[in-house]
C-alpha positions as CSV (number, residue, x, y, z in Angstrom):
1,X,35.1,11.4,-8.3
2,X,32.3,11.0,-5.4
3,X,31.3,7.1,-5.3
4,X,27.8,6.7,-6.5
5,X,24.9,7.2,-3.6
6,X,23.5,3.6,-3.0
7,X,19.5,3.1,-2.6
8,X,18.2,0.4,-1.3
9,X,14.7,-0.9,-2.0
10,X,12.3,-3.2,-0.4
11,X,10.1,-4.9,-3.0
12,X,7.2,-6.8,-0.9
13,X,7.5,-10.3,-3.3
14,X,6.7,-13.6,-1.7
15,X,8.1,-17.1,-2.8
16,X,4.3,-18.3,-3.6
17,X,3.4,-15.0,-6.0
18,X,3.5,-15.8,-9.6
19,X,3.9,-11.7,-10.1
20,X,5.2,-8.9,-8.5
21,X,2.8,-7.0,-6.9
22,X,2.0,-3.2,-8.0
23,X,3.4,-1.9,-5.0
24,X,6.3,-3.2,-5.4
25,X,7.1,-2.1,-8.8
26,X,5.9,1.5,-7.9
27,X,8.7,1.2,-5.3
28,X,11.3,0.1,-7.7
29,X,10.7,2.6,-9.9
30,X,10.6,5.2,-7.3
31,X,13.7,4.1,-6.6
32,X,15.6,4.4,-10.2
33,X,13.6,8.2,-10.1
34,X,16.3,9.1,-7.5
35,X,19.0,7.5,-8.5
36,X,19.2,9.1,-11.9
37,X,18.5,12.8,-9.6
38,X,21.5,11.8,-7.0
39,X,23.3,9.8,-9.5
40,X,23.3,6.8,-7.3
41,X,22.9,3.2,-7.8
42,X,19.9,0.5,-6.8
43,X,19.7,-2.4,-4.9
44,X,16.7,-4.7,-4.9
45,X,15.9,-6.9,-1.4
46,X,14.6,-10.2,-1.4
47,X,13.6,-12.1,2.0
48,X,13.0,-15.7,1.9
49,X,13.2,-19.7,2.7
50,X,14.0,-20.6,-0.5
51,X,15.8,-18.6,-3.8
52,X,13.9,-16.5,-6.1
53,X,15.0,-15.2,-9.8
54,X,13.7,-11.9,-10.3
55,X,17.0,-10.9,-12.3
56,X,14.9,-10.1,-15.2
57,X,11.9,-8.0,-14.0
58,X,14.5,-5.9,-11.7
59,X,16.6,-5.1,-14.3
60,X,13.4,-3.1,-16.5
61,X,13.5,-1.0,-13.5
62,X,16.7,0.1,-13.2
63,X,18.3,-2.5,-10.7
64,X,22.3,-2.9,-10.7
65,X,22.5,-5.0,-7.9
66,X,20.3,-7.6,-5.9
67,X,20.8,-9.1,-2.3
68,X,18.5,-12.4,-1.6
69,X,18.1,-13.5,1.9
70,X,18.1,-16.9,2.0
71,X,17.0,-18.5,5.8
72,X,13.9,-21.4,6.9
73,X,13.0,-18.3,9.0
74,X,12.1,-16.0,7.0
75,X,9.7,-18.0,5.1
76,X,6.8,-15.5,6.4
77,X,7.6,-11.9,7.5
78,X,8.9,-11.2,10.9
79,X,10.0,-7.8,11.6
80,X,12.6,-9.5,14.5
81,X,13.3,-11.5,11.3
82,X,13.9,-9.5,8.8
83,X,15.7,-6.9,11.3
84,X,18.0,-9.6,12.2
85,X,19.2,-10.5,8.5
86,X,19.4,-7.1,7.2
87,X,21.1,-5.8,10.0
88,X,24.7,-6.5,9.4
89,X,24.8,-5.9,5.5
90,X,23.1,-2.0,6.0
91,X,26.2,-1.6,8.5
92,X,28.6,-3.3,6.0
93,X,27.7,-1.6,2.3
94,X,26.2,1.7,4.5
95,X,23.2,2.8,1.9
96,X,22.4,6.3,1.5
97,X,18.8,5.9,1.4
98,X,16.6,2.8,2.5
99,X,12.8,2.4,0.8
100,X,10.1,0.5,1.7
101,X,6.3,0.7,1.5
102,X,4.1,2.3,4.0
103,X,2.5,-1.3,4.4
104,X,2.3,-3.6,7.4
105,X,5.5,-4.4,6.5
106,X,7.3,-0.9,6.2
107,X,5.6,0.2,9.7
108,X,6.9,-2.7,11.6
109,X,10.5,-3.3,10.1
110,X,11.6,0.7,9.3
111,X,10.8,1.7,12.9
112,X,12.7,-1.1,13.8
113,X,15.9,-0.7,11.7
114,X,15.9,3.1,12.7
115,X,16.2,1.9,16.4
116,X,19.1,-0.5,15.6
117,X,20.8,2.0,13.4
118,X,20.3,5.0,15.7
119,X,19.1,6.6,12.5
120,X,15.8,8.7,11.7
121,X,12.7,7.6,9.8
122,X,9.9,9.5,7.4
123,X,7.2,7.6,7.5
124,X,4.3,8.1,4.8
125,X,6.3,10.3,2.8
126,X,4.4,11.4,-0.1
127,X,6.9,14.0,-2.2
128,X,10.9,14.1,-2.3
129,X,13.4,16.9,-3.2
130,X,16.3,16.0,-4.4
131,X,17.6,19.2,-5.8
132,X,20.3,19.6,-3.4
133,X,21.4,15.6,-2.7
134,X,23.4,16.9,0.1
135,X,20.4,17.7,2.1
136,X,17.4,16.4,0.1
137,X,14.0,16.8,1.7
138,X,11.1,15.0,2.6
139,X,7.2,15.6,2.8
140,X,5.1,13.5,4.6
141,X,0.6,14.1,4.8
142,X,-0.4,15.4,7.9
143,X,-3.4,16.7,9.3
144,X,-6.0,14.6,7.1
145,X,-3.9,15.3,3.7
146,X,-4.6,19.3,4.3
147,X,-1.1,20.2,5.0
148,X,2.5,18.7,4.4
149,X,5.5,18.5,7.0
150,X,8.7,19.0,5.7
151,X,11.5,16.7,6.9
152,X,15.7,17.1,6.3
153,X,17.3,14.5,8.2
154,X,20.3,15.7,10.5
155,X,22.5,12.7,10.5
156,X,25.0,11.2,7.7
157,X,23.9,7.7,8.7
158,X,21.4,5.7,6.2
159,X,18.1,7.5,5.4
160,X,15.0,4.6,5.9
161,X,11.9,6.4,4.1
162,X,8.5,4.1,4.1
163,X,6.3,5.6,0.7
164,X,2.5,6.4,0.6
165,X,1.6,4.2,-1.4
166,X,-0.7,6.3,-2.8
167,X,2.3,8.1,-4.8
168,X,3.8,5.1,-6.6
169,X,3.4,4.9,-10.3
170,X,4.8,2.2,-12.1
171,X,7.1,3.1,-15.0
172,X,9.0,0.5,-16.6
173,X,12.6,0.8,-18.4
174,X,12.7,1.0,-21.7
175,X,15.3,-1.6,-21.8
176,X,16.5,-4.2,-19.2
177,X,20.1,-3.9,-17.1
178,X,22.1,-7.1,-16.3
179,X,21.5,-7.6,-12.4
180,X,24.7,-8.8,-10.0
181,X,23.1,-10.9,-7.4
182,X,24.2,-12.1,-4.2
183,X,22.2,-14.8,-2.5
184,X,23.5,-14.5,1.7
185,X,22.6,-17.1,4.0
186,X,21.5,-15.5,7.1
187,X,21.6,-18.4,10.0
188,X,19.3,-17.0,12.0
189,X,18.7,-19.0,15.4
190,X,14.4,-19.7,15.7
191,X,15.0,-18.9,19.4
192,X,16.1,-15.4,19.2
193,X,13.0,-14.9,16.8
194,X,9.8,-14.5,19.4
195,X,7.0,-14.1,17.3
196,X,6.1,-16.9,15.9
197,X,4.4,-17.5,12.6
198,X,1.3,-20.0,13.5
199,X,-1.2,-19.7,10.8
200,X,-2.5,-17.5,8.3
201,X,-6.2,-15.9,9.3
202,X,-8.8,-15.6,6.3
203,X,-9.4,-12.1,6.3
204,X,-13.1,-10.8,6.8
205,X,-13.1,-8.3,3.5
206,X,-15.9,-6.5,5.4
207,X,-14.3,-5.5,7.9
208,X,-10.8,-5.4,7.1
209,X,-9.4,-1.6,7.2
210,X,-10.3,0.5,4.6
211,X,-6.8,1.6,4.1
212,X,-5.7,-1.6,3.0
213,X,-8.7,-2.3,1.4
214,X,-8.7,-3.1,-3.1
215,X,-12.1,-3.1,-2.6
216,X,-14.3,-0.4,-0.4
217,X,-18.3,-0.7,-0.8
218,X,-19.5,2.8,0.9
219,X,-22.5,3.3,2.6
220,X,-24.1,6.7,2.9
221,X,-27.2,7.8,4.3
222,X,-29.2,6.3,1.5
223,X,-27.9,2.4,2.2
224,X,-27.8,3.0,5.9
225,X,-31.6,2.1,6.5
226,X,-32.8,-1.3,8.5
227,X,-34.5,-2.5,4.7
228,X,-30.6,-1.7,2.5
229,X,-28.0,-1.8,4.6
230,X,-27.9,-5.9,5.0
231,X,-27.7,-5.4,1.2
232,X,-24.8,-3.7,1.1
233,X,-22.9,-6.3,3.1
234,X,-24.0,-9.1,1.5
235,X,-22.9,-7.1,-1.4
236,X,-19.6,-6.4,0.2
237,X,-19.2,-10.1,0.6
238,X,-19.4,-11.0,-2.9
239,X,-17.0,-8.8,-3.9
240,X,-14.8,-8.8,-1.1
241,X,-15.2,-5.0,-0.3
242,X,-14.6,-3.7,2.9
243,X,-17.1,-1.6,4.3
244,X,-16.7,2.1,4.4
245,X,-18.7,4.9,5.7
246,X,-19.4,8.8,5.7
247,X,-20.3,10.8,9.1
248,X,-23.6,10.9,8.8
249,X,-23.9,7.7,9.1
250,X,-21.2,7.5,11.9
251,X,-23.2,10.0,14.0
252,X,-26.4,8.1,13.7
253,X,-24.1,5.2,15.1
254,X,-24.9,2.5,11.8
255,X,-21.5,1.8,10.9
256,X,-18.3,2.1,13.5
257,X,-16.2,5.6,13.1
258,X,-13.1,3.5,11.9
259,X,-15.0,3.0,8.9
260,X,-15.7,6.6,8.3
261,X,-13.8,7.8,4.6
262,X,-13.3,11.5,4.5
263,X,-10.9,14.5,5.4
264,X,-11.4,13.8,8.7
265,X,-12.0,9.9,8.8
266,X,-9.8,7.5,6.7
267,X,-8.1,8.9,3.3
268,X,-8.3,5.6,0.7
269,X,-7.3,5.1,-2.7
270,X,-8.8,1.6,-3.5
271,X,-8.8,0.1,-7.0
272,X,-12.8,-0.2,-6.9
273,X,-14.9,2.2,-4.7
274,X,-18.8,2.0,-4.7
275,X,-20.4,4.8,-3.2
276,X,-24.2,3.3,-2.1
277,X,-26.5,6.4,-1.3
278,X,-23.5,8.8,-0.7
279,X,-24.3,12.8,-1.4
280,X,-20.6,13.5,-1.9
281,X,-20.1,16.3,0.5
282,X,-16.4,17.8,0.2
283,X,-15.7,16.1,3.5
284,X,-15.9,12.9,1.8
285,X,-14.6,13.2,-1.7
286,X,-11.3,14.5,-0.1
287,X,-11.0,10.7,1.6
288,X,-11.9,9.1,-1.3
289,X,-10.8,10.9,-4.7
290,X,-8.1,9.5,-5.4
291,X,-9.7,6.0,-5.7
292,X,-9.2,3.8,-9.2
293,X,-12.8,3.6,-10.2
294,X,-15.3,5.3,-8.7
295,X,-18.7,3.8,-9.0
296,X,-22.2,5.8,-7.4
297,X,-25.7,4.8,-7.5
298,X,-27.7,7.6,-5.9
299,X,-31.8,8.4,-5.9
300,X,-31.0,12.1,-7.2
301,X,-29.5,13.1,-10.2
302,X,-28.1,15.9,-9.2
303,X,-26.0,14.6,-6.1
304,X,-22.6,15.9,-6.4
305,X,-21.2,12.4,-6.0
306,X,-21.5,12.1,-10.0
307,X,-19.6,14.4,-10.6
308,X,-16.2,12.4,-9.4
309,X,-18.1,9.4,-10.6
310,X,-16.5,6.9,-13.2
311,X,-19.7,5.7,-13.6
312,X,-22.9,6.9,-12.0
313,X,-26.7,5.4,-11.3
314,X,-29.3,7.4,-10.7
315,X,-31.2,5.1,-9.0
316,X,-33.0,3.4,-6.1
317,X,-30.9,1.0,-4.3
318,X,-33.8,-1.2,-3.2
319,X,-34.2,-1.9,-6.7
320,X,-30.9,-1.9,-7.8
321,X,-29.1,-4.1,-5.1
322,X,-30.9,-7.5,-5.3
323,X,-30.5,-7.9,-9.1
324,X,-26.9,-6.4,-8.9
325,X,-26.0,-9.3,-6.0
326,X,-28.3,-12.0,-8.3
327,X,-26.4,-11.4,-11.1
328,X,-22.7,-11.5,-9.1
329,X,-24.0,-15.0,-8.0
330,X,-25.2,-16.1,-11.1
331,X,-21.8,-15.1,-12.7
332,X,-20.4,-17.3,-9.8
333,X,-22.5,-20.0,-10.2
334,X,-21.3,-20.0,-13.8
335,X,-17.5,-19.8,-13.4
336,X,-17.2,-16.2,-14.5
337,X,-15.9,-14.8,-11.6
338,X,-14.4,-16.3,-8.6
């Protein structure tokens, strides 16, 4: 009887978070997805300076078996870090497939391992195959989302895969597994790790990139005069939106072309998007669609923006911005909202 495939999964969970985030649990149950196709197992990965429980909220998703990484170094990611710790035990237990997040932490660490490994790496993948586990194949977006590459790896080593996180769904277990886990002791040396953790950075949520962004407040050609646009960042500021953009705009040279949003410009899925005086050409929508909610406030009815609208205004934004960032402070002011 072949021995069960093993997966390995990369939860992003901190010591200092009270919850898991979303990510993280799309990943997890990503991960039980295959292993009920390939008939393989799951292993959940924490990284940290101190040990964590999460016995119970891995086991809803399918987890058999846990690993926590336990060093004063790893207190804060490192990819020289994290490389370093996880090293030896992919070479000792030799998972079949390796899953992380397209995040910050997936682009620096998979690229990374796959060097160390002398293994390859789909990065982004959006869609998996699994109908034939003996060569399973992998899509990944290219070309602005318009077509997909198709990946089969040509190696028997461990398969590292970082996930769009765009294509996660959470979906809980009906009924929670008993967890095995292992708490290994890494001692690392500080001086082979480099890069140093010195401080954390506020981020500006204006600026921050839209990719990343919960938040995106959009400004079209409507919000990009003199008189609205310092509206919409103000606005931005109270909600802590980053700012986002269509080409019109980025042609007039308003707003920076990393901030454009469209087929050809930055694809985003926030969990709020406000689209301020935006048409809703094709171009754009293509970038933006697949948003949480979609909220529009545009002068004419009839914009085609409303029609992938949550909720839609018809309206001016001179009139509607100041008592819409009022009433945000007042609700400040008041406790509220933070």
């Amino acid at each position: 009887m072949a021995k069960p495939r093993k997966i390995w999964v990369l939860p992003e969970i901190s010591n200092k978070e009270e919850e898991i985030r979303k990510l993280s649990l799309g990943l997890l149950s990503e991960a039980r997805y295959i292993a009920g196709e390939v008939d393989g197992t799951v292993t959940a990965l924490v990284l940290g300076d101190q040990s964590q429980d999460y016995s119970e909220v891995f086991g809803q998703y399918g987890v058999t078996d846990a690993y926590t990484f336990i060093d004063p170094v790893l207190k804060y990611f490192s990819a020289e870090a994290y490389s370093a710790a996880l090293l030896g035990k992919i070479q000792e237990d030799e998972p079949w497939l390796f899953l992380m997040g397209h995040t910050t932490v997936g682009k620096e660490l998979a690229p990374r391992l796959a060097a160390f490994l002398e293994t390859g790496l789909i990065s982004n993948c959006a869609r998996m195959d699994f109908s034939n586990p003996d060569e399973p194949k992998f899509f990944r977006p290219v070309y602005g989302d318009q077509l997909y590459q198709e990946v089969i790896f040509q190696t028997g080593k461990t398969m590292l895969v970082t996930m769009d996180t765009r294509v996660l769904n959470v979906t809980r277990g009906l009924q929670g597994k008993k967890v095995k886990t292992s708490v290994i002791e890494s001692k690392l040396s500080p001086e082979t790790i480099r890069v140093k953790h010195l401080d954390f950075l506020p981020a500006d949520f204006r600026t921050v990139d839209v990719t990343d962004a919960d938040v995106i407040v959009s400004a079209g050609m409507g919000a990009a005069t003199d008189e609205v646009l310092p509206l919409v960042e103000e606005l931005a500021g109270l909600v802590k939106g980053a700012i986002g953009t269509t080409r019109p705009v980025v042609d007039e040279e308003k707003i920076p072309k990393e901030r454009m949003i469209g087929q050809t410009g930055k694809v985003v899925s926030p969990d709020l998007y406000l689209a301020l005086g935006i048409s809703g050409s094709v171009h754009h929508v293509g970038g933006m669609k697949d948003s949480g909610t979609i909220v529009s406030v545009n002068r004419d009815p009839k914009a085609p923006i409303f029609q992938n609208s949550d909720v839609g205004l018809a309206a001016d934004l001179r009139d509607v911005l100041p008592k819409l960032i009022e009433k945000i402070k007042q609700a400040k002011r008041d406790g509220k909202i933070l």
